[in-house]
C-alpha positions as CSV (number, residue, x, y, z in Angstrom):
1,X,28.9,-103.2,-93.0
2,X,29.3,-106.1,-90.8
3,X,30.1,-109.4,-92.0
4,X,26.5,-110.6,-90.3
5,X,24.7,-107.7,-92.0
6,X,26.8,-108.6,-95.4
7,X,25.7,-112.7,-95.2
8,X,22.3,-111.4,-94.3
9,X,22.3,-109.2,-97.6
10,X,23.6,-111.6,-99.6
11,X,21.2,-114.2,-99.0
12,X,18.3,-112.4,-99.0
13,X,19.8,-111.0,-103.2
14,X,20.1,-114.6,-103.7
15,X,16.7,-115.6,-102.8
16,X,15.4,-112.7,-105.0
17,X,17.9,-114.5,-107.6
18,X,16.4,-117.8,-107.4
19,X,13.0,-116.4,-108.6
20,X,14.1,-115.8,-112.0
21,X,16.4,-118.2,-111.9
22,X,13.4,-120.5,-111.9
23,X,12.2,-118.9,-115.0
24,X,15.4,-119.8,-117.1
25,X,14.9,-122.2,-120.1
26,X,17.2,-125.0,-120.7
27,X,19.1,-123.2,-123.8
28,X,19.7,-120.2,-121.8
29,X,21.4,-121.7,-118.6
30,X,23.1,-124.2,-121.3
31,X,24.5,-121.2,-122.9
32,X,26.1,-119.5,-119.8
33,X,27.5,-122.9,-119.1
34,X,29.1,-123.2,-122.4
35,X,30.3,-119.6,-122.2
36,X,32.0,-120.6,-118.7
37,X,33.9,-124.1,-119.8
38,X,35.1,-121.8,-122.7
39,X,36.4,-118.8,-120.4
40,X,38.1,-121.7,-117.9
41,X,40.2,-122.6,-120.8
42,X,40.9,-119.1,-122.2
43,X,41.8,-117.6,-118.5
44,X,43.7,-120.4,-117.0
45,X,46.7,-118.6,-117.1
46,X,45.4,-116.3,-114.8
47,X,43.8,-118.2,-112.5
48,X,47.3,-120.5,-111.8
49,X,49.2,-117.1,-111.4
50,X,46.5,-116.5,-108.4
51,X,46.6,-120.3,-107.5
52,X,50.6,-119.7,-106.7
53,X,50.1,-116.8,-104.3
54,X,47.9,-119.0,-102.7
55,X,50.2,-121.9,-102.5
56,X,52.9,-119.6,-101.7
57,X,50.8,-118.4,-98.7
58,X,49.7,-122.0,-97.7
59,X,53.8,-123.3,-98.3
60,X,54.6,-120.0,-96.0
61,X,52.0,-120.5,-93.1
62,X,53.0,-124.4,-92.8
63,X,49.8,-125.9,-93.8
64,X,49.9,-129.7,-94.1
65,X,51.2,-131.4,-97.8
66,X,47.7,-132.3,-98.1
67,X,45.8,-129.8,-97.6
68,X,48.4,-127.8,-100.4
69,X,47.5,-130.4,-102.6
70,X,44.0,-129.9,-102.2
71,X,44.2,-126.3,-103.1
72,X,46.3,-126.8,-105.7
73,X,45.4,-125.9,-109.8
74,X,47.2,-127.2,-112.4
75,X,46.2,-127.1,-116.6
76,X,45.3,-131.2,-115.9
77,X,42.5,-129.9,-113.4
78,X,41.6,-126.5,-115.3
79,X,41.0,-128.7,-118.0
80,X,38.8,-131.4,-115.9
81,X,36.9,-128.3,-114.2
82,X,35.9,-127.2,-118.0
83,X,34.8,-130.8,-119.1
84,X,32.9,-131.0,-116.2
85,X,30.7,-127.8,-117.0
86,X,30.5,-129.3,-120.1
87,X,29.1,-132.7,-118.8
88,X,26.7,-130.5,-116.4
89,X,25.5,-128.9,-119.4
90,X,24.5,-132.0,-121.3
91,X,22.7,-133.5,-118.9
92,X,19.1,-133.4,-119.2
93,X,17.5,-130.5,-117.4
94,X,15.9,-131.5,-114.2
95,X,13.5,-128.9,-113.7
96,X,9.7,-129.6,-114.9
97,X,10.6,-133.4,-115.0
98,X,7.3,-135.2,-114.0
99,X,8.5,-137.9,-112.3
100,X,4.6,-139.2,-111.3
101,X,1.5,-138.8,-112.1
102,X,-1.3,-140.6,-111.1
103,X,-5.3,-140.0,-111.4
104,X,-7.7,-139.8,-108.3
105,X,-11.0,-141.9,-107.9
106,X,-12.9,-138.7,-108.3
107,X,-10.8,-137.9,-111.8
108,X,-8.5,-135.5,-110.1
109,X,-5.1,-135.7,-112.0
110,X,-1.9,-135.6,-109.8
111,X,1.5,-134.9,-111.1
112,X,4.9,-134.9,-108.8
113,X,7.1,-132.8,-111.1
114,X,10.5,-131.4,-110.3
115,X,11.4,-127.7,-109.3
116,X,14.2,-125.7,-108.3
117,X,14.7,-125.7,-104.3
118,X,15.5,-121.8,-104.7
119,X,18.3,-121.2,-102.7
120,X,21.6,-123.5,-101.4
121,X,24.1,-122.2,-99.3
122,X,26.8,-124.5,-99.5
123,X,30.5,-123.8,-96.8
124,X,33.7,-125.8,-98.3
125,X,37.1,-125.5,-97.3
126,X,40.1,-124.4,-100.2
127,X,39.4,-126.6,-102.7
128,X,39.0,-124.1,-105.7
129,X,37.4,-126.6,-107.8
130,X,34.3,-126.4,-106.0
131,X,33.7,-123.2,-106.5
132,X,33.0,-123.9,-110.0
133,X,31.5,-127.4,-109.0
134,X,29.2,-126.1,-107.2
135,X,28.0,-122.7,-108.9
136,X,27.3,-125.0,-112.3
137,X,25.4,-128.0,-110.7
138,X,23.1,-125.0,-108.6
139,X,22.7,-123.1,-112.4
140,X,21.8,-126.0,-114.1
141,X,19.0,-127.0,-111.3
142,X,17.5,-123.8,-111.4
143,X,19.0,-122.8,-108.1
144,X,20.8,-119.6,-107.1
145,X,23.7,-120.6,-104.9
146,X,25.9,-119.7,-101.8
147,X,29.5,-120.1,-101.5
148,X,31.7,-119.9,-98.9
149,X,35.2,-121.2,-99.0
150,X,38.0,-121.1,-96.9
151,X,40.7,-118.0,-97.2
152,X,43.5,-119.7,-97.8
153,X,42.1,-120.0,-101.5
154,X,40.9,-116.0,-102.1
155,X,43.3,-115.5,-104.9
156,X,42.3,-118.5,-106.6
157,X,38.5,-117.7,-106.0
158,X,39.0,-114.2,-106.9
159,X,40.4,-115.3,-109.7
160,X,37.5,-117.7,-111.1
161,X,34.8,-115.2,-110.1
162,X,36.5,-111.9,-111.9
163,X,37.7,-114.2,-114.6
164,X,34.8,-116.9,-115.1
165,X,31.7,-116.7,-113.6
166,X,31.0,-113.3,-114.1
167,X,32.3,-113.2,-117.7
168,X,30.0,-116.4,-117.9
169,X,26.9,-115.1,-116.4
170,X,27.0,-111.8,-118.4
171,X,26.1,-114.5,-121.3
172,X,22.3,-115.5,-119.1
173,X,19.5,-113.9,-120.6
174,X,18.5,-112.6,-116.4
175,X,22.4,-111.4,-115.5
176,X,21.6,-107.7,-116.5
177,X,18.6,-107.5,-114.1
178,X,18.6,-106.0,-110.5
179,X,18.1,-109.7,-109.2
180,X,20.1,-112.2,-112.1
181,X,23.5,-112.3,-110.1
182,X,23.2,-115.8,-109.7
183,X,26.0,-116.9,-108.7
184,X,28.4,-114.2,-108.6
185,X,26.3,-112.9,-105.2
186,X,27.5,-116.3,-103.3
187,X,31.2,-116.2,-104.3
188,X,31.3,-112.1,-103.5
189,X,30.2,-113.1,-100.0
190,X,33.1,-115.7,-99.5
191,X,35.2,-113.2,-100.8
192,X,34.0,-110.4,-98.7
193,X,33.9,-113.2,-95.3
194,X,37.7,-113.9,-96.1
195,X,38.9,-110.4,-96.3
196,X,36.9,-109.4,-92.8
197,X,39.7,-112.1,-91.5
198,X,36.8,-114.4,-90.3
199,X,37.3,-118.2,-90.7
200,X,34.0,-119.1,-88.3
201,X,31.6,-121.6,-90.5
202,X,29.5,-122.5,-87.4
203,X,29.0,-118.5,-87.2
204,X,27.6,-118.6,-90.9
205,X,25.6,-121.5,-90.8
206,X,24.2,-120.1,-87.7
207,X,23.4,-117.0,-89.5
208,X,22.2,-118.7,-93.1
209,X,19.5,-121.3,-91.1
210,X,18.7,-117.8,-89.1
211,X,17.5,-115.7,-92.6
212,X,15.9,-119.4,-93.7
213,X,14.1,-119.3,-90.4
214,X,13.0,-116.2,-90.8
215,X,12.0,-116.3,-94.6
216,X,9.6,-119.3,-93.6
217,X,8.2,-117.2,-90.9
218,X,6.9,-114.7,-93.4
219,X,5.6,-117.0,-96.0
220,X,3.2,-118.7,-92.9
221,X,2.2,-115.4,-91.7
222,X,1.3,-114.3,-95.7
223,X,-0.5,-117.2,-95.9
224,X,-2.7,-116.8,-93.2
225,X,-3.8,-112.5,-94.1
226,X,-5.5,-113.4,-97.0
């Protein structure tokens, strides 16, 4: 399969995602979040043996100090990267917030409540931490999310995926179902983008706004066959 036709795929499981996703209550996303601060702390050994080949790589290939440092793990930030699930898990949920509501001459009631946007495809370079970052802030909302991060941190992100977030996820009440990878669909196509040896973000951005296009497209045409 080619890396378009895998993005395509991916996107299009993740969109099918989102819609029970949306469904989730606040205890049960809680839960998987709890069950994924927990596994950051039990596995961190792993994961800093797969951050080393990556800084070993990086060291090897001549990247700059800083952009090591960026894609470097240590138990300090392993331990941050777990209290911040944990923060994200004690925040109030967002979705089904009513943020206004307001009552029309005729006696029509009107409410502006919050909802999950469904899918966010978000491209980072190696910063490992965002992986996590961003997978937990997209759960928590109610949205299923796509990640793509630069290859010079595949170990790493391996690592989290095999380690965390699928651990973590089998812990959701929807993981078991065809269309409950929530976030393990994302980080499988960053995975699956970096081992195709293709670095080109403009390339999946192109193709991600591309299956958005198209996914609007069919939700106007739906809307007008009745």
């Amino acid at each position: 399969m080619s890396l378009e036709a895998e993005t395509l795929d991916a996107l299009k499981s993740a969109r099918a995602a989102a819609r029970m996703l949306a469904l989730c209550t606040s205890a049960s996303k809680n839960q998987a979040l709890g069950a994924l601060a927990t596994m950051l702390r039990e596995e961190r050994g792993a994961i800093l043996a797969a951050n080393a080949g990556d800084l070993a790589r990086a060291r090897a290939s001549g990247m700059a100090g800083a952009f090591v440092e960026r894609l470097t793990l240590n138990d300090a930030r392993i331990k941050a990267m777990a209290r911040g699930v944990e923060e994200v898990a004690a925040l109030p949920d967002p979705v089904g917030e009513v943020i206004a509501r307001w009552r029309r001459p005729n006696g029509l009631e009107i409410s502006q409540v919050r909802v999950p946007i469904g899918v966010i495809a978000i491209i980072y370079e190696s910063r490992p931490n965002v992986t996590v970052d961003a997978g937990v802030l997209g759960l928590k909302a109610g949205n299923a999310v796509v990640l793509r991060t630069g290859s010079a941190a595949l170990g790493t992100v391996t690592a989290l995926v095999d380690r965390v977030l699928r651990p973590a996820l089998e812990e959701h009440p929807y993981a078991a179902t065809p269309n409950g990878d929530i976030v393990r669909l994302a980080v499988d196509l960053g995975v699956a983008a970096s081992e195709h040896g293709k670095d080109d973000r403009a390339t999946l951005l192109a193709q991600a706004m591309q299956s958005l296009a198209q996914a609007r497209s069919e939700r106007r045409t739906r809307s007008f066959n009745p």
